[in-house]
C-alpha positions in Angstrom: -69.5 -2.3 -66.0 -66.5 -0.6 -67.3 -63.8 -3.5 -65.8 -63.0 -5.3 -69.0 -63.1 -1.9 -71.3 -60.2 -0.6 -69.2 -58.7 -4.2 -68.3 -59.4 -4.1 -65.0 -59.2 -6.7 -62.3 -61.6 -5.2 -59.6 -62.7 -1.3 -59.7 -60.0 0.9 -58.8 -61.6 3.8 -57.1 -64.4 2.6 -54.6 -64.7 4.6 -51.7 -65.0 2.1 -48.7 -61.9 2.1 -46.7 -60.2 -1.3 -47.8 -56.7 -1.4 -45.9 -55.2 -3.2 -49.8 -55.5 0.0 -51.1 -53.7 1.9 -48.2 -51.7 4.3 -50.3 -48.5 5.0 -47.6 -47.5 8.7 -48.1 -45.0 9.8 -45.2 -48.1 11.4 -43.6 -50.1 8.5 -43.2 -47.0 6.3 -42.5 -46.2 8.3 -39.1 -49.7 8.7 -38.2 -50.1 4.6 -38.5 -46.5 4.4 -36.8 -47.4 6.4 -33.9 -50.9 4.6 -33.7 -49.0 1.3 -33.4 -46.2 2.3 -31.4 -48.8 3.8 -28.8 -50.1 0.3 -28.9 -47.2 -1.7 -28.6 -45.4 0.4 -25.7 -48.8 0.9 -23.7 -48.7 4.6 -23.8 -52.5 5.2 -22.8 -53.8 7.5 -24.7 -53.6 8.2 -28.3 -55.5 11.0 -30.4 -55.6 10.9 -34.7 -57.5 13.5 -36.6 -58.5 14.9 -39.6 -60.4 16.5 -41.9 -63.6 14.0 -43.9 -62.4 12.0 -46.1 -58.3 12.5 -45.7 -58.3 8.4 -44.9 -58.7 8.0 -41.0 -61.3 5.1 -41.1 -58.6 3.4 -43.7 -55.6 3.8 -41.3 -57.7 2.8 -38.5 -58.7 -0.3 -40.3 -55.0 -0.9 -41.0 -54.2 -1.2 -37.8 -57.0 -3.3 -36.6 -55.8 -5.9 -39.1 -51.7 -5.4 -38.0 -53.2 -5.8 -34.2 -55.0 -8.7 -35.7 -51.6 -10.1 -36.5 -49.7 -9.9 -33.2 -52.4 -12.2 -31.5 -51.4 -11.1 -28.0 -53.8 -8.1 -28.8 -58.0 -8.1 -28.0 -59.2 -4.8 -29.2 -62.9 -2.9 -28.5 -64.0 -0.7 -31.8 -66.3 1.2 -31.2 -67.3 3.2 -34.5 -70.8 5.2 -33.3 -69.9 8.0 -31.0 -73.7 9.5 -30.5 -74.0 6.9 -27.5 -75.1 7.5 -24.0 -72.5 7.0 -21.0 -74.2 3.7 -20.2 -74.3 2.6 -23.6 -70.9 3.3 -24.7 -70.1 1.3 -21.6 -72.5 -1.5 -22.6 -71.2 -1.5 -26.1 -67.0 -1.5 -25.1 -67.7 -4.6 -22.7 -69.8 -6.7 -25.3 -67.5 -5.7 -28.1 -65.2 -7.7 -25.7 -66.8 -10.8 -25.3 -68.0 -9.9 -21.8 -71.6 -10.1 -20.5 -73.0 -6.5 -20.5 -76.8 -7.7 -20.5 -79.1 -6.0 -17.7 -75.8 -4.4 -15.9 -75.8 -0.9 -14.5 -72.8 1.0 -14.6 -70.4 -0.2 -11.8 -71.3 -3.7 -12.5 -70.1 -2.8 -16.4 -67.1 -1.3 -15.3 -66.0 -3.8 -12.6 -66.8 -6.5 -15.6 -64.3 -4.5 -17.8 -61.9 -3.9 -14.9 -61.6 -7.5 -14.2 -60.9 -8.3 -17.9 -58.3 -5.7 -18.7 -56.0 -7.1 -15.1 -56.2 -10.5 -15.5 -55.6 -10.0 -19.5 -52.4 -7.3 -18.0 -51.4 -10.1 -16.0 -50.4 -12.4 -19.0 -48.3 -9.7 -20.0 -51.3 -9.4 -23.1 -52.5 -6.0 -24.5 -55.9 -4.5 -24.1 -56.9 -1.7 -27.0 -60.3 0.4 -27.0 -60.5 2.1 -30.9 -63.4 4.9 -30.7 -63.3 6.1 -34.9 -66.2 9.3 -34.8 -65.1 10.5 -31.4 -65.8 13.8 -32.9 -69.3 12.9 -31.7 -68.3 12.1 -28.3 -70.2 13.6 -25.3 -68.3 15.6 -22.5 -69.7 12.6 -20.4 -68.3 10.3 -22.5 -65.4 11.4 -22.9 -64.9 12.1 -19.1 -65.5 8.3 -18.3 -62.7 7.5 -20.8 -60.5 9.7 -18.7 -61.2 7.6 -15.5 -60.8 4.5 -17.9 -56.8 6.0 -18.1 -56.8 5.5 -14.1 -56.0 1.9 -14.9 -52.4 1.1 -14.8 -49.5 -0.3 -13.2 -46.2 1.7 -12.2 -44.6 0.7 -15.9 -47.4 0.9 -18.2 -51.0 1.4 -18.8 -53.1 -1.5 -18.8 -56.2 0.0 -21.2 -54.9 1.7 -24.4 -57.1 4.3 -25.7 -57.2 5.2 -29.2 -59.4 8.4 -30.7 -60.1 9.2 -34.0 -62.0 12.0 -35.3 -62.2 15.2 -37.2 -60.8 18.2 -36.4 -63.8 19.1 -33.5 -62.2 16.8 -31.8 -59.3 18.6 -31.1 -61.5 21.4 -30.0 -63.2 19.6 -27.6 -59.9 18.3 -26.3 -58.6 21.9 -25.5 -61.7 22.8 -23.7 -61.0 23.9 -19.9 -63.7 21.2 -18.5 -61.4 18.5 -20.6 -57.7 19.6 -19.6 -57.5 16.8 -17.2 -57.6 13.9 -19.9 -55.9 16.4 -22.5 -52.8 16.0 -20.0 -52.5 12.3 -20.1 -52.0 12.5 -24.3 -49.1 10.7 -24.9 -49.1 11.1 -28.7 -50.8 13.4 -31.5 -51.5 12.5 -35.1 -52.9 15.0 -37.7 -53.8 13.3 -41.1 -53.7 16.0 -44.2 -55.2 15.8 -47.8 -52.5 14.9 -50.5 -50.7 17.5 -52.9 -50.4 17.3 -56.5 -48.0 14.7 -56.6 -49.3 12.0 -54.2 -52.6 12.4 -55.7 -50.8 11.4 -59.4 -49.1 9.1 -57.7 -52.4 7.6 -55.7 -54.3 7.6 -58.9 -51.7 5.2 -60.6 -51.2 3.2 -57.2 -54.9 2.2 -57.5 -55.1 1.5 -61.1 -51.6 -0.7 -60.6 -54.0 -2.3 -57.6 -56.7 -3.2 -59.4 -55.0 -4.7 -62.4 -54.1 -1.9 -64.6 -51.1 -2.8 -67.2 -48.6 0.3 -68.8 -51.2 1.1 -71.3 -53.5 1.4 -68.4 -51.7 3.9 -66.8 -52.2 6.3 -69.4 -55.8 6.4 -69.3 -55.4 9.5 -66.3 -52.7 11.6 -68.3 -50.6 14.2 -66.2 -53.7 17.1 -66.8 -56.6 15.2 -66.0 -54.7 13.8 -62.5 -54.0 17.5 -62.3 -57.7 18.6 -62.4 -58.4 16.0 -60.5 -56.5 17.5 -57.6 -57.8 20.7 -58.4 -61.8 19.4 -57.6 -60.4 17.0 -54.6 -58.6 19.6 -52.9 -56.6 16.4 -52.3 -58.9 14.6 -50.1 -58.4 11.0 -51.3 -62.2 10.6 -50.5 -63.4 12.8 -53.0 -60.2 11.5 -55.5 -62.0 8.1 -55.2 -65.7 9.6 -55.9 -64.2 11.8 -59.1 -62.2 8.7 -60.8 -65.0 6.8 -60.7 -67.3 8.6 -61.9 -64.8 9.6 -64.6 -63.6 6.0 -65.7 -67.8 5.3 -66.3 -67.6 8.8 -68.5 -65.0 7.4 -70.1 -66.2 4.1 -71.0 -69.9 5.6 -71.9 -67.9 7.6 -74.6 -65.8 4.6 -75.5 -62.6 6.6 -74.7 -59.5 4.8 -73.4 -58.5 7.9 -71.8 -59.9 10.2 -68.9 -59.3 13.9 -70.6 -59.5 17.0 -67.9 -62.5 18.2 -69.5 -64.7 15.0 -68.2 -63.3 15.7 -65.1 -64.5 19.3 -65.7 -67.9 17.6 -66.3 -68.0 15.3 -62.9 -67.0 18.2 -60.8 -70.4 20.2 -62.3 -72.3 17.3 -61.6 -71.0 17.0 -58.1 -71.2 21.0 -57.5 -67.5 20.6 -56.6 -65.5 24.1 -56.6 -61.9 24.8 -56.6 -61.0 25.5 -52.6 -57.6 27.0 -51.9 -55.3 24.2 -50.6 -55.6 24.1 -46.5 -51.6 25.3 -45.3 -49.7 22.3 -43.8 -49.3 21.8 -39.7 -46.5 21.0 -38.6 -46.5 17.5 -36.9 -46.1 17.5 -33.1 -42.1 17.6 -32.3 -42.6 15.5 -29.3 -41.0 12.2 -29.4 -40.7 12.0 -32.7 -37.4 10.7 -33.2 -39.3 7.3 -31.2 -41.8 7.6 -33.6 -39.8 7.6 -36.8 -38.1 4.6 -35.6 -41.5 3.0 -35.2 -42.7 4.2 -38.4 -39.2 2.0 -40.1 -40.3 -0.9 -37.8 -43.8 -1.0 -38.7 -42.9 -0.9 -42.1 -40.5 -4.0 -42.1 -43.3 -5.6 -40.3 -45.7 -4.9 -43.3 -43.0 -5.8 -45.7 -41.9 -9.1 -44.2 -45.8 -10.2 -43.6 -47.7 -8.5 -46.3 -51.0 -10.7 -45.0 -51.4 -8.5 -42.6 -52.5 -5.3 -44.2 -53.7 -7.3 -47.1 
């Protein structure tokens, strides 16, 4: 609607989690590193949260695609976490190409068992995403832990990746889970952006979806401002604010987005200014490993650009 008012190519601010418009702070660069590098050194198990909307499902989908890429990688995702323990089985061994139908429980796991050794035995990785495991039963969760039982003396032969929101960490600190919190090997915490990377993400995906100088203008340094202010920096809610702002814009015929229609969408939206959650500090554990991984990852994705594209 408002694409050649503003000269755009393609809309700059929709909120489904396209990998194109990954925008790489150094946050979300060592969380995708230390996904990756989890992957590619068969560490087990791997654990990413984060608040709604702070871009997990958009990492997540950046790595499926680099995975994608290194073709000696089959991956399980399994994106609903309000399953049963037999369904969640079920569900990993189809998303595999195996049989699952009419199985019961040890004849799914021997199925998956099978799979994941001979695969092991071609020297070829094996990756089971879970995105939601907020949601994740006790149950659940406790079979994934006997899933980890299945490796060799060097490595792991099943890599386990969770994503979630914060609960999840919760649930991982509980006393009836300490067992499968031990076998962690790496941490990730994604955070909401400050005031600069959300300027800088707002011009990102205007430059992404076509936008020339004069384009860049139309979010001046006070309206990205406000913008922050409403989002909180959750690029979620960054996306859902522009958007609504550009179609303000172009219902008023305005090249530019002022802070006081961003004043307007945040009324509409019943969206109040929240004191800025306090940074974590990132776990300290490996991280010199994971720092190299994040520089490697990122001459992969500069050298093959496909692959996140």
């Amino acid at each position: 609607m408002y694409l050649t008012f503003f000269n755009l190519k393609r809309s700059p601010f929709e909120i489904t989690p396209d990998p194109s418009f990954l925008f790489p702070t150094k946050r979300h660069n060592e969380a995708l590193a230390t996904l990756y590098y989890g992957v590619e050194r068969r560490k087990g198990f791997v654990v990413l949260t984060g608040e709604v909307g702070t871009g997990k499902t958009l990492l997540l989908r950046c790595l499926l695609r680099l995975l994608k890429y290194r073709k000696d990688t089959e991956y399980a995702y399994v994106f609903n976490g309000r399953l049963s323990p037999l369904e969640f089985l079920q569900y990993v061994v189809a998303d595999f190409g195996l049989s699952a139908a009419n199985k019961n429980k040890s004849e799914l796991l021997l199925e998956l068992v099978r799979f994941v050794i001979a695969r092991s035995q071609k020297n070829l990785t094996n990756v089971l995403v879970i995105d939601e495991a907020h949601h994740l039963s006790a149950d659940i969760l406790e079979e994934i832990r006997l899933l980890t039982n299945l490796e060799t003396s060097q490595a792991k032969l099943l890599q386990i990746l969770l994503v979630g929101q914060p609960e999840l960490d919760e649930k991982l600190d509980s006393i009836e889970l300490r067992q499968l919190k031990q076998r962690i090997a790496f941490r990730a915490h994604l955070l909401p952006l400050d005031l600069i990377e959300t300027q800088q993400y707002i011009e990102r995906r205007l430059q992404l979806a076509g936008a020339d100088s004069r384009g860049l203008v139309m979010f001046p340094a006070p309206t990205s401002t406000a913008v922050y202010q409403h989002s909180r920096g959750f690029p979620r809610l960054i996306n859902t604010i522009c958007e609504n702002a550009l179609i303000a814009a172009y219902a008023k015929q305005s090249q530019v987005v002022t802070p006081e229609i961003i004043e307007t969408i945040a009324v509409d939206f019943r969206l109040g200014i929240v004191r800025q959650p306090e940074t974590q500090k990132p776990n300290s554990a490996d991280e010199d490993d994971v720092r190299k991984a994040a520089r490697t990852l990122l001459e992969l994705m500069r050298k093959s650009p496909a692959a996140v594209q």
